[in-house]
Phi, psi and omega in degrees: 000108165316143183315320165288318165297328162289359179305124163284162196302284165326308170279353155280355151292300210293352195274308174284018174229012156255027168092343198281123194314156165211157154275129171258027142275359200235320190287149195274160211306311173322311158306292199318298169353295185299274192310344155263334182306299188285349169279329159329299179288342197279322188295306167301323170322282163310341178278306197283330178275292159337326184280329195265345175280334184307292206294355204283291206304336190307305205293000179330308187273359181130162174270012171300325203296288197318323191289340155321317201268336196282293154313316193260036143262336191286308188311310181268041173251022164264325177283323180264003165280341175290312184295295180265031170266346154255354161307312160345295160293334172305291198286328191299324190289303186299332174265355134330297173269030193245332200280332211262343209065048175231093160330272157303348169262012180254332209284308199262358178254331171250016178281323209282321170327290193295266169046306198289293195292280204314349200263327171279343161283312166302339114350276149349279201303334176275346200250308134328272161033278178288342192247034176296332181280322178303314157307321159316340199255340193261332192273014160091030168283164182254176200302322191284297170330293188305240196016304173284316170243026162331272208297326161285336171277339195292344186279314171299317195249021133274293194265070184266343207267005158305270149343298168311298179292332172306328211254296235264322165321257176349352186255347205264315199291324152340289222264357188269323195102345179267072165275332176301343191255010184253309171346271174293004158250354142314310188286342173278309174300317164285347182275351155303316186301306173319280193285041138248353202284286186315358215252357162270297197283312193257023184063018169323144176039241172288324182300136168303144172262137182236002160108200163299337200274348194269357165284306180306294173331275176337316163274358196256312158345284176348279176294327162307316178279003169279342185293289172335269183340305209235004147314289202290327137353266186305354183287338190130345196268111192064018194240133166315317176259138177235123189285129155248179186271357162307342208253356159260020156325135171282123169238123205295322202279340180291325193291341180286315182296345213273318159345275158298020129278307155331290180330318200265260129061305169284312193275348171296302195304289200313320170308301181303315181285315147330295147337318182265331173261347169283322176297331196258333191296316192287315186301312183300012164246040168218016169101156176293325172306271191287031167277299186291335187301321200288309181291311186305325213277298176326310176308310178296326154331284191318320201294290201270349186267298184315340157303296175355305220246354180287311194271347159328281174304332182313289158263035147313301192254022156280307190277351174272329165324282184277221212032288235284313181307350197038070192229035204305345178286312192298343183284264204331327147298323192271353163296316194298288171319251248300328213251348174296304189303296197311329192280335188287322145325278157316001309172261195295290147352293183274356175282311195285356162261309161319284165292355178219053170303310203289299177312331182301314187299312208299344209288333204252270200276146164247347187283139153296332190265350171263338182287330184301292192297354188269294165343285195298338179284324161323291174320278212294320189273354172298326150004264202302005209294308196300330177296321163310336181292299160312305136352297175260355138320302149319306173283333216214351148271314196280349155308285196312320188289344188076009163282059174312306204284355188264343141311297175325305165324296146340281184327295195307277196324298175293331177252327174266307190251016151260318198292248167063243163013265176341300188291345157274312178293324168310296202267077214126303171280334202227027182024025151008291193051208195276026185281321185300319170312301165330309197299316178297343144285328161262356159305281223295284216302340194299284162350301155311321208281316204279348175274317191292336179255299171339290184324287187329311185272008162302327194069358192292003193278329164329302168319328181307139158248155208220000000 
């Protein structure tokens, strides 16, 4: 047993929250795991502890507020499929070219990344922006909604390019191996967001009270100065890639791969996501309790899938590393770990939700008819947790690999001409109601996970090239 493999587990946590260069082609798996997995997961933690605090203070106002946060969150996971469908390409490229030893060219691939994101976010962001109210109107809010959340979506879906850039920097540093440094511009930024969300939405101390809109105001602070944080990062100061301004020079043949790779990347996301908003077009024709039961019960969700999605990424990018190394067996093991922990993890997560929906639900909401429906939906999508686990592991090797479009596929297949569907014929043909919509998700999610490991275990994704 090599010296490294004998390391005990804590210190090597403690060792992967200092920050410290490693080879992850070299190092032995178990470790490599460890030491990217847990700053990974400490990151997501906070991204999911944001989420769940946004709706703990929101629902303060009712549940007219949540079902606001609820539609302009469902509007920006369109925003957040543009953002990580090129992240996606971000961490598949850069830990490619970290894996091969070319520095500088992961250095010059991610001046062309960020380039990219600022030009489409701001975009995005004016075009939204203005048509907030309108959207609001299409996704079937009623008159009493828009009125009350206007003003938080043109501030969220006006200011995305914060949110963007917070997903494609952090992708670059992923895929870089500087997970402690994507790690700590989370922690700032949602912890900013934590302590201003109240002191926005009820006027606390100096701040004006603003209502639902002071959430938005609040995260967007937040997330800004996490950009900052991590600007200065990319400038060279402790981060592996280090961006000089030779490097947002436009270079066509890196903007063509990050492109194609991007293309797919966007368009899996977006099949999901999208998805997530045909589920929310139907719970909006039962109203606001199960808009609002739905969204909170989603947020807790959420709370345990985004670690999840921590160790997920761990191994993505163990596999664009070695693939660079030319090492494909060694990728392929390192999924097998990343999909043990995780199902075992999630596992547990989902037992433990299942049995304490209701008091959970209860944490957010006092109306009985959203704690009822808020239960069951908690109750129902927890069910499905370890397949889930799998799944996005799974999914997120053939990411890490530049096998974008068999994620896409996947997506298309299980969610669009599978959930979709599915959620109609439950809650409307088969009179369900909005129990059906629910039901449909872990059926869909199931589904996926178990076609993604058959794909997985072909290997053609071992083959991609970048």
């Amino acid at each position: 047993m090599s010296q490294d493999s004998s390391i005990p587990f804590w210190r090597s946590v403690r060792q992967s929250l200092r920050g410290e260069e490693h080879d992850y082609t070299a190092l032995p798996l178990n470790r490599a795991v460890i030491l990217l997995a847990v700053p990974m997961v400490l990151e997501m933690i906070m991204e999911s502890l944001f989420a769940v605090t946004d709706v703990f203070w929101v629902s303060r106002l009712g549940k007219e507020a949540v079902a606001v946060v609820g539609i302009t969150e469902s509007i920006m996971t369109l925003i957040y499929a543009v953002a990580i469908g090129i992240s996606i390409a971000a961490t598949a490229i850069v830990s490619r070219r970290i894996g091969e030893k070319e520095p500088e060219l992961a250095a010059q691939s991610a001046g062309q990344i960020v380039l990219l994101g600022v030009l489409l976010a701001s975009g995005i962001g004016v075009v939204l922006g203005i048509f907030a109210p309108d959207i609001l109107r299409l996704m079937g809010a009623g008159d009493e909604i828009v009125t009350l959340g206007a003003g938080y979506a043109q501030v969220m879906l006006g200011g995305n390019v914060t949110v963007f850039m917070i997903f494609l920097i952090n992708a670059v540093f992923r895929g870089a191996g500087d997970a402690v440094i994507a790690m700590r511009t989370l922690w700032l930024a949602n912890g900013l967001n934590i302590v201003l969300d109240p002191c926005f939405i009820f006027g606390w101390w100096i701040f004006p009270e603003m209502g639902v809109t002071g959430a938005a105001v609040a995260t967007n602070i937040g997330r800004g100065v996490g950009v900052v944080y991590q600007l200065w990062h990319l400038a060279g100061h402790h981060s592996r890639v280090k961006v000089r301004w030779c490097h947002f020079k436009p270079a066509r043949e890196i903007i063509g791969t990050v492109l194609s790779k991007s293309g797919s990347g966007i368009a899996q996301l977006l099949i999901s996501t999208t998805s997530w908003v045909g589920l929310f077009k139907i719970l909006a024709m039962f109203g606001s309790t199960a808009l609002a039961g739905y969204t909170i019960a989603i947020r807790i969700v959420t709370f345990a899938l985004m670690p999840a999605w921590g160790l997920a990424n761990a191994g993505a990018t163990l596999v664009g590393q070695n693939l660079g190394a030319g090492k494909p067996e060694r990728a392929e093991a390192a999924v097998k770990i990343a999909t043990r922990l995780n199902v075992i993890v999630l596992a547990v997560a989902g037992a433990v939700f299942v049995l304490l929906a209701r008091p959970l639900i209860g944490l957010f909401t006092t109306e009985p008819d959203v704690v009822a429906f808020g239960t069951q939906s908690l109750w129902i999508v927890s069910l499905a947790f370890p397949l889930y686990a799998a799944g996005m592991c799974f999914e997120a090797a053939f990411n890490g690999a530049g096998d974008t479009w068999t994620p896409a596929r996947l997506n298309f297949m299980c969610l669009w001409v599978g959930q979709i569907p599915i959620a109609w014929i439950l809650s409307k043909s088969l009179g369900f109601g909005p129990v059906g919509v629910v039901i449909s998700v872990p059926l869909a999610y199931s589904l996926l996970a178990i076609w993604s490991w058959f794909l997985f275990k072909r290997g053609k994704w071992k083959m991609q090239r970048l």
